[in-house]
C-alpha positions in Angstrom: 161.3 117.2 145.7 164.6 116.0 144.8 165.1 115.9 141.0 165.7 118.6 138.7 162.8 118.2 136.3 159.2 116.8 136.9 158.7 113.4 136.0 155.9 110.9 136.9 157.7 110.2 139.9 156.8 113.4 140.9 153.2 113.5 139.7 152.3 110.4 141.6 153.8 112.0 144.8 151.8 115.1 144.0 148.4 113.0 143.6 149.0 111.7 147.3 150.6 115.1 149.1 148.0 117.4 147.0 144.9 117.0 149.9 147.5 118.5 152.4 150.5 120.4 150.3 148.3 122.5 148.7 147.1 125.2 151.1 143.4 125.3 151.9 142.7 123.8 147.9 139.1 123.3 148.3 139.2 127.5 149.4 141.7 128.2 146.3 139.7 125.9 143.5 136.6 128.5 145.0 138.2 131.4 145.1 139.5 131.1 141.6 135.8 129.9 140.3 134.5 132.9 141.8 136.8 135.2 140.1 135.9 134.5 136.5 133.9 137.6 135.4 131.2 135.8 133.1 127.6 134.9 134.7 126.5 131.0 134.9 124.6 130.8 132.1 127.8 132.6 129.6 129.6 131.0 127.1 132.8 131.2 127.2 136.0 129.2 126.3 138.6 128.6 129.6 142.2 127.3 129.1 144.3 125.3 132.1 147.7 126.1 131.4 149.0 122.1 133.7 145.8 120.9 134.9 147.2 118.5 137.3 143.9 115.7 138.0 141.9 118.0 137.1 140.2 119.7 139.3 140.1 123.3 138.0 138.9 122.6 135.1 136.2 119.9 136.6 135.1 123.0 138.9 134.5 125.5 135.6 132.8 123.4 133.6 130.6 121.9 136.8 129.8 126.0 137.3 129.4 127.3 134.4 127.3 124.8 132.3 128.0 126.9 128.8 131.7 127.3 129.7 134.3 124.8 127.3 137.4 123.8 129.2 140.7 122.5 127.4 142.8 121.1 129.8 146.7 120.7 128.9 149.4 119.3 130.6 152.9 117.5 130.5 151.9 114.4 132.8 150.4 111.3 130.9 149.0 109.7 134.1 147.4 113.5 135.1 146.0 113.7 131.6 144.4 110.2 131.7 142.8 111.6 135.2 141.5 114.9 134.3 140.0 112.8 131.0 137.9 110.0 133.0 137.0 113.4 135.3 135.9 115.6 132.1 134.7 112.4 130.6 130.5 113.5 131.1 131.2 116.7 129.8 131.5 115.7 126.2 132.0 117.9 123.8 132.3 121.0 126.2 135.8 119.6 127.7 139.2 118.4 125.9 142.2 117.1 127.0 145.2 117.5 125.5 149.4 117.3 125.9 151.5 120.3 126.1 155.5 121.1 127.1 155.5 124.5 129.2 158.8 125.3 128.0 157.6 124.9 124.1 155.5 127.6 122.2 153.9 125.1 120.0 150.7 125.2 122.5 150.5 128.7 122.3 147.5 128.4 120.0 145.5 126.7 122.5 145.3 130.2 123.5 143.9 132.4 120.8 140.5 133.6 121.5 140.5 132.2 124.8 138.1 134.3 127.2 140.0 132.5 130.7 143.4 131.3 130.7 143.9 129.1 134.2 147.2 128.1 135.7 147.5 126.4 139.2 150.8 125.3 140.6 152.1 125.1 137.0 154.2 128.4 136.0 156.7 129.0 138.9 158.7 126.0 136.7 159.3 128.9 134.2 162.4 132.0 135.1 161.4 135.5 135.0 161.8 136.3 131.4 160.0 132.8 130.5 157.2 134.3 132.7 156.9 137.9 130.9 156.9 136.3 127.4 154.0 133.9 128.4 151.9 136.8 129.9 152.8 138.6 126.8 151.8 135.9 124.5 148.1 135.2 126.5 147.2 138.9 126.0 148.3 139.2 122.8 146.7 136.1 121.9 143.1 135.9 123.9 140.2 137.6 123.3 139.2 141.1 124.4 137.6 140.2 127.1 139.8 137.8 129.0 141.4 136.7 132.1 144.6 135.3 132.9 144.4 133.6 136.6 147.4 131.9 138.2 147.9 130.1 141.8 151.1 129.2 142.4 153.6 129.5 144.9 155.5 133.2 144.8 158.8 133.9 145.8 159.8 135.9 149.1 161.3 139.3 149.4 163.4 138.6 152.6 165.1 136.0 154.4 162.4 136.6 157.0 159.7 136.2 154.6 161.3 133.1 153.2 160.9 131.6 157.0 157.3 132.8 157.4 156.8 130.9 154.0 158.3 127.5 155.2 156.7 127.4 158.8 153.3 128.6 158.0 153.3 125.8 155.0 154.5 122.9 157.4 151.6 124.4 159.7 148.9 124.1 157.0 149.9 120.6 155.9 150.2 118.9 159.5 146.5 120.8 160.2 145.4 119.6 157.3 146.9 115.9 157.6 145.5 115.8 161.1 141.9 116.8 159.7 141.9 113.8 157.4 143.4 111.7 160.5 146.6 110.3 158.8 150.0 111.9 159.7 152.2 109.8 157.3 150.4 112.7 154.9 152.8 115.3 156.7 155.7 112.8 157.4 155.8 112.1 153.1 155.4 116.2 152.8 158.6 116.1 155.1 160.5 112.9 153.4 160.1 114.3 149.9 160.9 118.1 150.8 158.4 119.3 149.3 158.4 122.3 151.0 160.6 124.7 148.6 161.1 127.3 151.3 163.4 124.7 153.0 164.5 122.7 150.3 165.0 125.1 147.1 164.4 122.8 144.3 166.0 124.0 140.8 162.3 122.9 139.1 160.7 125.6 140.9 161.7 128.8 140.0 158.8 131.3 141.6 159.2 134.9 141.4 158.1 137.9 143.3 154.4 138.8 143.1 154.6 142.5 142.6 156.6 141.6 139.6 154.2 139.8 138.7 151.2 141.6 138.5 153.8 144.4 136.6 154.5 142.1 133.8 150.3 141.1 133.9 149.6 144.6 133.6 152.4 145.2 130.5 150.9 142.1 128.9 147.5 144.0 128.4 145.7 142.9 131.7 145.1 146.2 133.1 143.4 145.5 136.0 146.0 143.5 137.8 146.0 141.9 141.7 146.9 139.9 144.6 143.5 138.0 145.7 145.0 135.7 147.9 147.8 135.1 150.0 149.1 132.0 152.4 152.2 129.8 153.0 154.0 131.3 150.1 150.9 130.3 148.1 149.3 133.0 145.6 146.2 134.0 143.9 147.0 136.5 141.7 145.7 137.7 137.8 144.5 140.1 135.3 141.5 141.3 133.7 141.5 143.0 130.1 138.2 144.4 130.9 136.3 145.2 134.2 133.0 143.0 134.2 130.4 143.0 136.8 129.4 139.2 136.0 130.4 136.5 137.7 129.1 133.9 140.4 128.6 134.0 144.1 131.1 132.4 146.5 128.9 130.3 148.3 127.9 129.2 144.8 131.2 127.9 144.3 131.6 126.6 147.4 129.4 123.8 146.2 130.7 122.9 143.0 134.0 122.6 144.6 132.7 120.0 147.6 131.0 118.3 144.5 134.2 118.4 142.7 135.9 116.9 145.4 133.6 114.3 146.4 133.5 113.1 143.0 
């Protein structure tokens, strides 16, 4: 990435480098799935804080047939791909716009049982971060979630070389998977990878921080549930629930999601 704020530019690079830059995404859209503590058959209301083409929020409301998904995000072309994605799910999913860095949206939130975020709040500094967390806990209901995947930042120079090498690994596997290696040559062009090319747009910040501030925010039960190539899974619960659905289960949606 070369620019200091995200344009469409960078959202049409995104939709070609995602299959590959994101680190094992069919495993990450799963794993998140998998941790939303409501059964299949729940109604409940989930929030995508930038919902990119929409995936995510495809995969919830796919899984969870009771679920309503509002999808928001800054990109007009990722908006108008999430829509014709949600499209059969009528009433149950909206689409809508939203600034990160402006609190109008904030309301999206209130009541919200699932707040979602993938790949969306590293753009925000530290004390942008805390104040968001803040506002989703004061703002959801008693039962919710806040789940975030998004790149973290390193606490060592060492670290910070483990995080570049292990994500050029995972994108030139995954580009030679799908048997086309201009994949990893565009991943390497762009410099995408922020652990070699610190872009000002992405400001990630240290995961035990992170799950400090969750915790402050009113998510009590706060963790790490996946780590790779600088790449988190990482949330809060207000409440411990036993409900949820099985991995394999999710699994599924995901390969449908995909396919689709």
């Amino acid at each position: 990435m070369g620019t200091s704020t995200w344009n469409e530019d960078d959202s049409n690079v995104y939709r070609r480098l995602a299959p590959v830059a994101v680190p094992e995404r069919a495993r990450q859209l799963a794993t998140l799935a998998t941790l939303l503590p409501y059964s299949p058959d729940e109604a409940f209301t989930c929030v995508e804080l930038g919902s990119g083409e929409g995936l995510l929020s495809h995969t919830v409301a796919l899984a969870f047939p009771n679920a309503r998904v509002i999808a928001l995000d800054g990109s007009e072309s990722m908006r108008s791909a999430t829509g014709s994605r949600l499209a059969g799910f009528g009433e149950r999913a909206e689409v809508a716009s939203f600034d990160l860095d402006d609190n109008t949206w904030l309301g999206r939130v209130d009541e919200a049982d699932v707040v979602v975020s993938s790949l969306a709040i590293h753009h925000l500094d530290d004390r942008a971060k805390q104040r968001l967390y803040s506002e989703i806990g004061r703002r959801s209901s008693e039962r919710a979630c806040l789940l975030i995947a998004d790149l973290v930042a390193p606490a060592t120079p060492q670290v910070t070389d483990l995080f570049a090498a292990t994500w050029d690994e995972s994108v030139g596997r995954a580009a030679e998977g799908l048997g086309d290696d201009s994949l990893f040559r565009l991943f390497q062009d762009t410099k995408w990878n922020h652990f070699r090319w610190p872009d000002p747009v992405d400001q990630p910040s240290r995961l035990a921080a992170q799950l400090r501030w969750l915790e402050s925010a009113g998510f009590g039960v706060a963790d790490c549930f996946w780590l790779e190539a600088g790449h988190a899974i990482y949330g809060g619960y207000k409440r411990i629930a036993d409900s949820g659905i099985p991995f394999s289960d999710a699994v599924r949606a995901v390969s449908h999601v995909l396919a689709t």
